[in-house]
N, CA, C and O atoms as a Tinker XYZ file with bonds, in Angstrom:
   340  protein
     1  N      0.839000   -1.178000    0.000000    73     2
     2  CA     0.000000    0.000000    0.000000    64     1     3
     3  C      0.880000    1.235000    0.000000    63     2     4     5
     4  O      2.000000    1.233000    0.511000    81     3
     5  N      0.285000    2.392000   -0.646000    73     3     6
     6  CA     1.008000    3.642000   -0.713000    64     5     7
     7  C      0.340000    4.361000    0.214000    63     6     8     9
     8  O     -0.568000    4.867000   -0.446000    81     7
     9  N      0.175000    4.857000    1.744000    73     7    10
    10  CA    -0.029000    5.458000    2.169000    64     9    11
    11  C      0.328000    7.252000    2.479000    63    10    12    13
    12  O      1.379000    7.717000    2.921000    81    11
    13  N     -1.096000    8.101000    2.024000    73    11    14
    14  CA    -0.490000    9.318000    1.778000    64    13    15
    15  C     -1.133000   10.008000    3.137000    63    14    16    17
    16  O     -1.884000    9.618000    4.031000    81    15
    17  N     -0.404000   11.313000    2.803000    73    15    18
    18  CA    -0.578000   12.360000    4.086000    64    17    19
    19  C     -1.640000   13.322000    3.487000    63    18    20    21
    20  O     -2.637000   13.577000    4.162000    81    19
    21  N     -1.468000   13.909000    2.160000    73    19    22
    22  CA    -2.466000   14.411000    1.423000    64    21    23
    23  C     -2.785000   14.326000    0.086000    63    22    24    25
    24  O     -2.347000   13.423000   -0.627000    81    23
    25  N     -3.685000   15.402000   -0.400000    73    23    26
    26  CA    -4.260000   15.215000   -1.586000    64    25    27
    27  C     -3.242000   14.861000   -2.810000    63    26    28    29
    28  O     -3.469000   14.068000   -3.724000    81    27
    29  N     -1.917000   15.735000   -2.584000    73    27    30
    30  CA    -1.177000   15.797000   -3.424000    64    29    31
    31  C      0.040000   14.904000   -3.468000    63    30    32    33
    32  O      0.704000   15.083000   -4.489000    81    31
    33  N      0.515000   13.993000   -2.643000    73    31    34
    34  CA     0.611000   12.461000   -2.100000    64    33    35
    35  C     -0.149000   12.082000   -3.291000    63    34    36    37
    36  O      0.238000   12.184000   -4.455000    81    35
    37  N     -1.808000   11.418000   -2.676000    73    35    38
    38  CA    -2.540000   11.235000   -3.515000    64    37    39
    39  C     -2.077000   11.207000   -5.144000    63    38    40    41
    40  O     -1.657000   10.277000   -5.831000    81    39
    41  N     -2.323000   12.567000   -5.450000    73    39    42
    42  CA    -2.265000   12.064000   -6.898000    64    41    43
    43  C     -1.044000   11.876000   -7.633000    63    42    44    45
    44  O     -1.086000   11.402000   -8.769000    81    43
    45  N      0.368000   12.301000   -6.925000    73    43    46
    46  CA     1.501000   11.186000   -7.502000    64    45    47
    47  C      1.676000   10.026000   -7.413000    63    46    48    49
    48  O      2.215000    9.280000   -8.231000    81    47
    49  N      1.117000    9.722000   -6.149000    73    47    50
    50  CA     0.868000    8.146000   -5.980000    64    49    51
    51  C      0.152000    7.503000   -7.077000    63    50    52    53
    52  O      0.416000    6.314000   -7.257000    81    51
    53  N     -0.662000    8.028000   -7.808000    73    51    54
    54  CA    -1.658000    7.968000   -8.745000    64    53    55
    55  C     -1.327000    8.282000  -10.024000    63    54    56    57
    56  O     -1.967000    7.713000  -10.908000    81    55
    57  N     -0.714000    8.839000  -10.245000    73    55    58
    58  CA    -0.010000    9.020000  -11.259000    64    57    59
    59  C      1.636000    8.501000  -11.959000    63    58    60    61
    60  O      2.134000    8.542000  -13.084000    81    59
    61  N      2.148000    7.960000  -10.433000    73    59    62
    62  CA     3.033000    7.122000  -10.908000    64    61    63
    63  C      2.460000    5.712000  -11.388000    63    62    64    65
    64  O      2.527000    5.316000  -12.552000    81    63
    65  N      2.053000    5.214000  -10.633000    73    63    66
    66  CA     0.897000    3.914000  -11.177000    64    65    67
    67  C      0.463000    3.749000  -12.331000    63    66    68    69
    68  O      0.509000    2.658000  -12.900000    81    67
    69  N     -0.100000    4.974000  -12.924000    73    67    70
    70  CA    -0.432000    5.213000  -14.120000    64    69    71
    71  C      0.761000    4.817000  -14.964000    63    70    72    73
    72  O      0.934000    3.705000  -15.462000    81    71
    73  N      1.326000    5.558000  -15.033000    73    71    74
    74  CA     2.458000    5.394000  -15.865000    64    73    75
    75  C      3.382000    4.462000  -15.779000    63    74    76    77
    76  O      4.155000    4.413000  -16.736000    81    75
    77  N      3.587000    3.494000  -14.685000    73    75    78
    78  CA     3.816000    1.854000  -14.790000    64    77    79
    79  C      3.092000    0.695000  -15.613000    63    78    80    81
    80  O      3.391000   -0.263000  -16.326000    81    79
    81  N      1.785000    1.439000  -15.019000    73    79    82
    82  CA     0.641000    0.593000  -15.835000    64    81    83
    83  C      0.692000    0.393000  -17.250000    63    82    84    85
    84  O      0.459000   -0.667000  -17.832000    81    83
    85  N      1.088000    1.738000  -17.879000    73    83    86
    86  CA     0.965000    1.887000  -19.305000    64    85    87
    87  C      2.365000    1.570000  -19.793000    63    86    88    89
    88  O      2.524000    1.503000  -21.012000    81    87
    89  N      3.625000    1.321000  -18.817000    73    87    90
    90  CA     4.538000    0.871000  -19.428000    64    89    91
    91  C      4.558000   -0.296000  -19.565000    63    90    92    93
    92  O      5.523000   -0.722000  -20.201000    81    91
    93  N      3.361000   -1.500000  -18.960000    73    91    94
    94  CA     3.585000   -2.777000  -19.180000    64    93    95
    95  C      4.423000   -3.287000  -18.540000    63    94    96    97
    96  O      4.211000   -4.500000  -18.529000    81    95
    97  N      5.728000   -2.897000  -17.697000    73    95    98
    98  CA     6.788000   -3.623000  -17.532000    64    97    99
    99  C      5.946000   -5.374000  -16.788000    63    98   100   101
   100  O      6.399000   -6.471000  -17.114000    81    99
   101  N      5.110000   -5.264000  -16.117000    73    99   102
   102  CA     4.854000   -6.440000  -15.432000    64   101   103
   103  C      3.002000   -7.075000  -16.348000    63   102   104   105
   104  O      2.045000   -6.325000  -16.541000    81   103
   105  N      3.050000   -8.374000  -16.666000    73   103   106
   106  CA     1.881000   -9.085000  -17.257000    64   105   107
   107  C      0.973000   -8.895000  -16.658000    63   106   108   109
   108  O     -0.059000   -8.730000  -17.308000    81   107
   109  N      0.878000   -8.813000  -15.004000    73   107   110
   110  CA    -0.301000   -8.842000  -14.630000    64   109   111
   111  C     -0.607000   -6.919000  -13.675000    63   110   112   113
   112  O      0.123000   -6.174000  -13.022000    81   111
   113  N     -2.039000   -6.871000  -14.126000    73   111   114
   114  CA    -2.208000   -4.977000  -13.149000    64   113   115
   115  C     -1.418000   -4.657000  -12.080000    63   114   116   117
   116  O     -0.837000   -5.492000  -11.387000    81   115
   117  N     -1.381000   -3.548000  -11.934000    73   115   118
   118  CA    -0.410000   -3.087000  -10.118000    64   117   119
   119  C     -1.899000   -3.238000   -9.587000    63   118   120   121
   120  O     -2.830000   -2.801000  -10.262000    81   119
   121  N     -2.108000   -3.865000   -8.366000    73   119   122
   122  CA    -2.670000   -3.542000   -7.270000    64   121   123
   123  C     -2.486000   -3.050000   -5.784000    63   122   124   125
   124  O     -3.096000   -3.280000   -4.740000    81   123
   125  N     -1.510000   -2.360000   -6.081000    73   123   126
   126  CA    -0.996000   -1.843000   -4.875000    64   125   127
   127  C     -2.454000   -0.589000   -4.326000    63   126   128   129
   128  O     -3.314000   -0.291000   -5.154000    81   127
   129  N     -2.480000   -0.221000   -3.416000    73   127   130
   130  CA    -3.181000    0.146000   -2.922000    64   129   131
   131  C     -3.129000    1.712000   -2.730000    63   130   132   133
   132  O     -1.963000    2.004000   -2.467000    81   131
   133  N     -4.015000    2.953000   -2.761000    73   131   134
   134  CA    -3.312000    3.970000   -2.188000    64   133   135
   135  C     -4.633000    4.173000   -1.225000    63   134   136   137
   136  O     -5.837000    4.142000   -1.482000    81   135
   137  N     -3.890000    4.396000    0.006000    73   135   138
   138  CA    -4.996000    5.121000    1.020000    64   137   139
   139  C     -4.870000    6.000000    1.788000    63   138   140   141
   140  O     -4.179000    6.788000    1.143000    81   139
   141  N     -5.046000    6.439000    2.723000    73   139   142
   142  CA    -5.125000    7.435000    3.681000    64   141   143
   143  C     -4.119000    7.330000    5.052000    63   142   144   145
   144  O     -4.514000    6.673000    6.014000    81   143
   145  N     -3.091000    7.862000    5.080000    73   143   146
   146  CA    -2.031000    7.107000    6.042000    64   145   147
   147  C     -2.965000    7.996000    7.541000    63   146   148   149
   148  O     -3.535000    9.074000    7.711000    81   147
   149  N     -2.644000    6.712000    8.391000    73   147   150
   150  CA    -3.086000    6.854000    9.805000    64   149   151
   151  C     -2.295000    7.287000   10.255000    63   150   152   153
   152  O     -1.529000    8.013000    9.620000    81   151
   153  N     -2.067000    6.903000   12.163000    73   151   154
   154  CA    -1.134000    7.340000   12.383000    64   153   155
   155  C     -0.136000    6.501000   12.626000    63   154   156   157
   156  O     -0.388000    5.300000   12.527000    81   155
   157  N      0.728000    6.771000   12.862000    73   155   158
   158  CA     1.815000    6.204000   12.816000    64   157   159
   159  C      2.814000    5.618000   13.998000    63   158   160   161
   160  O      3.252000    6.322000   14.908000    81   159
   161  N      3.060000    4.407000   13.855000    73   159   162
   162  CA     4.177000    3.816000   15.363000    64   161   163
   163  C      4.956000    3.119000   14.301000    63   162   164   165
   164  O      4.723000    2.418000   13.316000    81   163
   165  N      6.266000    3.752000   15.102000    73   163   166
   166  CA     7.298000    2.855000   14.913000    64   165   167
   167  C      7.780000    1.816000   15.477000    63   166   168   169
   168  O      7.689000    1.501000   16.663000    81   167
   169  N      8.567000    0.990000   14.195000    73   167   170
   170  CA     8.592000   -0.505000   14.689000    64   169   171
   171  C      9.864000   -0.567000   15.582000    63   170   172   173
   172  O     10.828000    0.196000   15.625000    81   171
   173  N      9.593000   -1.673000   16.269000    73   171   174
   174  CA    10.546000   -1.627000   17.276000    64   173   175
   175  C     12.165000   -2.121000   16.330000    63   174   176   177
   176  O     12.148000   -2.915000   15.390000    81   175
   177  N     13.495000   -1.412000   16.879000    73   175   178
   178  CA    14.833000   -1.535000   16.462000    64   177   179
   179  C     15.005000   -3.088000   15.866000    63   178   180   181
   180  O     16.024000   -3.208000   15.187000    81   179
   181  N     14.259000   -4.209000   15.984000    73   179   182
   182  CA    14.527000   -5.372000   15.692000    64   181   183
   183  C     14.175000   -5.373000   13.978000    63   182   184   185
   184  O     14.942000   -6.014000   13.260000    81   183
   185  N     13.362000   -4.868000   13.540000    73   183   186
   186  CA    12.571000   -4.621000   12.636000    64   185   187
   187  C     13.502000   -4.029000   11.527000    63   186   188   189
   188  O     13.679000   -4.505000   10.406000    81   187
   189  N     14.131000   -2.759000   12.121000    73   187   190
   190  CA    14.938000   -2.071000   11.234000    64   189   191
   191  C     16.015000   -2.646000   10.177000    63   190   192   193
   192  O     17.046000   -3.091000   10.683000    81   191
   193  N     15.888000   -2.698000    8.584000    73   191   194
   194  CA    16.117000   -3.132000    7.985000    64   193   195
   195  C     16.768000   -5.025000    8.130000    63   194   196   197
   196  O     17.701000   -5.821000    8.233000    81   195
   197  N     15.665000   -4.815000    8.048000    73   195   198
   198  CA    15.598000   -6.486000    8.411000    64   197   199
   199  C     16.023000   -7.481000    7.188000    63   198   200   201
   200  O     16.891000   -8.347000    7.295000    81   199
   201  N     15.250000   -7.207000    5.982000    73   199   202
   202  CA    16.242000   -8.082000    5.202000    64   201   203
   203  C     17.502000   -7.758000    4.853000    63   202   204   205
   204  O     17.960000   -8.667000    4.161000    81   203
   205  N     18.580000   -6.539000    5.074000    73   203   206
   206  CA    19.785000   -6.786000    5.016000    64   205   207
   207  C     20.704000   -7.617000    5.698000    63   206   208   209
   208  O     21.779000   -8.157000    5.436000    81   207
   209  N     19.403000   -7.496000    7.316000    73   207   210
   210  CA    20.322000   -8.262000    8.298000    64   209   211
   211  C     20.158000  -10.039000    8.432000    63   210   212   213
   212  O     20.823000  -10.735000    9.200000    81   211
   213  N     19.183000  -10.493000    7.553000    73   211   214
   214  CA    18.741000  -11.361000    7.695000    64   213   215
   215  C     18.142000  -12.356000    6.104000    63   214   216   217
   216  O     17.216000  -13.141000    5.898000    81   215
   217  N     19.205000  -11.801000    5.296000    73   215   218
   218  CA    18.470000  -12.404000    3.845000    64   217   219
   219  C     18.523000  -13.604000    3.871000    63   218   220   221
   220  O     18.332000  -14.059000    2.743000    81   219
   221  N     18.722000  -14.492000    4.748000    73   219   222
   222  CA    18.961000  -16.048000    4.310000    64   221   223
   223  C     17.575000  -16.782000    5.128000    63   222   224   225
   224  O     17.325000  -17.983000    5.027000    81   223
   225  N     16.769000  -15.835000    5.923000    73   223   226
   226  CA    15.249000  -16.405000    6.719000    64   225   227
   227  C     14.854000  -16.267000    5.196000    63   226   228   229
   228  O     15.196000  -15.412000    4.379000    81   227
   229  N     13.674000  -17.842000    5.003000    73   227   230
   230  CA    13.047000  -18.609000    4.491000    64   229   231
   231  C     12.247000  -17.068000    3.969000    63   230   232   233
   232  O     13.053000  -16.325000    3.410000    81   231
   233  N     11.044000  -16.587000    4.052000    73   231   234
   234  CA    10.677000  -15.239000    3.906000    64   233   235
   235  C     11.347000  -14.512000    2.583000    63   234   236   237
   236  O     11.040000  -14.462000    1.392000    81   235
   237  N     12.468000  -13.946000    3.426000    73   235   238
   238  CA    13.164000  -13.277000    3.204000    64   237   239
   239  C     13.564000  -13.598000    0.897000    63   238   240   241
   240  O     13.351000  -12.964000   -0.137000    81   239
   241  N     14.368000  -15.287000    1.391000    73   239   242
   242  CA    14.803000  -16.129000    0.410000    64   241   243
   243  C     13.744000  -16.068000   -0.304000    63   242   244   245
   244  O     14.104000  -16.018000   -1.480000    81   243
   245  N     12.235000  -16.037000   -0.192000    73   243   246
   246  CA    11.451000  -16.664000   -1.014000    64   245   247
   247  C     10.660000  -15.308000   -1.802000    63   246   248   249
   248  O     10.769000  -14.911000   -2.962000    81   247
   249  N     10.090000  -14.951000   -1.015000    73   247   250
   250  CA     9.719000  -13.450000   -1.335000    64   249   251
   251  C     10.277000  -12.149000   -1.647000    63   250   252   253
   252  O     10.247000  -11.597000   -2.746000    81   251
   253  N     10.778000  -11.722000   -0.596000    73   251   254
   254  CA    11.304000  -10.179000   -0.538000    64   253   255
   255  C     12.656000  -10.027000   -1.759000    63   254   256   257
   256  O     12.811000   -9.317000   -2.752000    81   255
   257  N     13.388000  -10.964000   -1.166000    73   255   258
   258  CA    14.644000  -11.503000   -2.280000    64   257   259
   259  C     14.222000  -11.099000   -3.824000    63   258   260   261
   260  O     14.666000  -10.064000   -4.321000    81   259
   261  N     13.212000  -12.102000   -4.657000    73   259   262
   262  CA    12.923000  -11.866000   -5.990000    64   261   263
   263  C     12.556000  -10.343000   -6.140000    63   262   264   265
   264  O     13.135000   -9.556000   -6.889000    81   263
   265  N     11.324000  -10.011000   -5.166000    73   263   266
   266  CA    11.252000   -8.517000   -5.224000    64   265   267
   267  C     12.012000   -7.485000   -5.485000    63   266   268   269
   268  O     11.673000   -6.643000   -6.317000    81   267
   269  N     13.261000   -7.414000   -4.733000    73   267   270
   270  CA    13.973000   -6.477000   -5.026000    64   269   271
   271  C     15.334000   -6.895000   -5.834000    63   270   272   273
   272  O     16.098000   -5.934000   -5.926000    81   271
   273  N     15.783000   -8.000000   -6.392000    73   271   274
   274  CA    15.644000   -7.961000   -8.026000    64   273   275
   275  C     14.884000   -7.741000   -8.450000    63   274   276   277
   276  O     14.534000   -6.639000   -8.027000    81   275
   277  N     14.125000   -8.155000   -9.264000    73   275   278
   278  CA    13.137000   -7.117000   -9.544000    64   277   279
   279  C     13.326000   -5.728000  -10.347000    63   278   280   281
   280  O     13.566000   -5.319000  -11.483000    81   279
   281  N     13.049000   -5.232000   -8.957000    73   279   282
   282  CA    13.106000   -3.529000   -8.509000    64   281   283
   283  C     14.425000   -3.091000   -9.236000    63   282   284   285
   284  O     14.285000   -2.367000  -10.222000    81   283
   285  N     15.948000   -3.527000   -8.777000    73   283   286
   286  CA    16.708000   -3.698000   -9.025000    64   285   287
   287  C     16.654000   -3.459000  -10.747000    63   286   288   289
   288  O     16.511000   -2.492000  -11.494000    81   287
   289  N     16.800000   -4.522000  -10.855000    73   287   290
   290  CA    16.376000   -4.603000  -12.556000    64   289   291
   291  C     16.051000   -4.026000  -13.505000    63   290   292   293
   292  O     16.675000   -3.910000  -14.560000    81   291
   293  N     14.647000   -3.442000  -13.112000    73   291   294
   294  CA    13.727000   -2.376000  -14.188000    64   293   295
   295  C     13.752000   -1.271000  -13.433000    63   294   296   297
   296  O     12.759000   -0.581000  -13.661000    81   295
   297  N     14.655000   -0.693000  -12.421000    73   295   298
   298  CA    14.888000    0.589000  -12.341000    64   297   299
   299  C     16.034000    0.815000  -11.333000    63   298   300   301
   300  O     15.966000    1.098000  -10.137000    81   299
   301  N     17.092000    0.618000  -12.121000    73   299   302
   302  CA    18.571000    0.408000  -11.496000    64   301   303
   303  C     19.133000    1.490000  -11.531000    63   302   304   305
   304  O     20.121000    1.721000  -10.834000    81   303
   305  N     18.445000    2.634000  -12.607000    73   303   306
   306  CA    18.725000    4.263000  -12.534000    64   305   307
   307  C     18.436000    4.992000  -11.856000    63   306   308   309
   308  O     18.748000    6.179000  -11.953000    81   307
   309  N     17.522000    4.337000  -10.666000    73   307   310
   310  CA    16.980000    4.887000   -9.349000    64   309   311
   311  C     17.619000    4.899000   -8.282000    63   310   312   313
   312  O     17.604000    5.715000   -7.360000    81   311
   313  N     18.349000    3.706000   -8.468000    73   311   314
   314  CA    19.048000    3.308000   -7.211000    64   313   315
   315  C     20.231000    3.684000   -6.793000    63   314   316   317
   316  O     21.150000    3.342000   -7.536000    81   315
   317  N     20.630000    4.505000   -5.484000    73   315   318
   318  CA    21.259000    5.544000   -5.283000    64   317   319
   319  C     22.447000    4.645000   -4.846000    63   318   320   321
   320  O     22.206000    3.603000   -4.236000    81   319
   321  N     23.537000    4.959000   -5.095000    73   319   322
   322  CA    25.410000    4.155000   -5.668000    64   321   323
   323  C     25.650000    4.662000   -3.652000    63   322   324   325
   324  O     25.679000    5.722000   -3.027000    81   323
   325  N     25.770000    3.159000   -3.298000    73   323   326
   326  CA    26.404000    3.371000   -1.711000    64   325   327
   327  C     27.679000    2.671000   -1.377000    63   326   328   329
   328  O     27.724000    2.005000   -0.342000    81   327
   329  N     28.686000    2.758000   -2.135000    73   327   330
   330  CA    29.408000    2.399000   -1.961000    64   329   331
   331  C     30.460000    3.169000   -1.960000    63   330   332   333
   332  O     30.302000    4.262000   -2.504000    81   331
   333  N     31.727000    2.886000   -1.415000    73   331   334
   334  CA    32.635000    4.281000   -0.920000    64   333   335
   335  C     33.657000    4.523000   -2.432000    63   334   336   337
   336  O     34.750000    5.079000   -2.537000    81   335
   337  N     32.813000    3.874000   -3.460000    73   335   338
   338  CA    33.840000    3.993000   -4.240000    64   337   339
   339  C     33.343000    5.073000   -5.369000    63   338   340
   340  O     34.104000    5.410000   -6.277000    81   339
């Protein structure tokens, strides 16, 4: 889900979608969600980036993993260079 704060949230959220949609990159619709962000708690320190610390839980391996290849993949011009080199 894309949870927004306002209207204008809203319609980039909405408008990026759009324009995934119409690029086809994936066979089947986005259904990601956009709604109305509540409020908010943070997760406790265990939580915090959890699949870096933990890519080899079953989860992790099966799901999240392909995902971000993925992501990776069809938008690698996004992805901000962290390395000290």
């Amino acid at each position: 889900a894309i949870f927004c704060h306002d209207a204008r949230q809203r319609a980039q959220a909405e408008s990026v979608m759009a324009e995934l949609a119409h690029a086809c990159h994936w066979p089947d619709p986005i259904v990601t969600q956009v709604v109305d962000a509540g409020v908010f708690y943070p997760a406790e320190m265990a939580h915090y980036r959890y699949f870096d610390q933990h890519p080899g839980q079953p989860y992790c391996r099966a799901v999240v993993g392909p995902k971000v290849a993925k992501l990776q993949q069809y938008f690698i011009h996004l992805v901000k260079e962290t390395s000290g080199t």
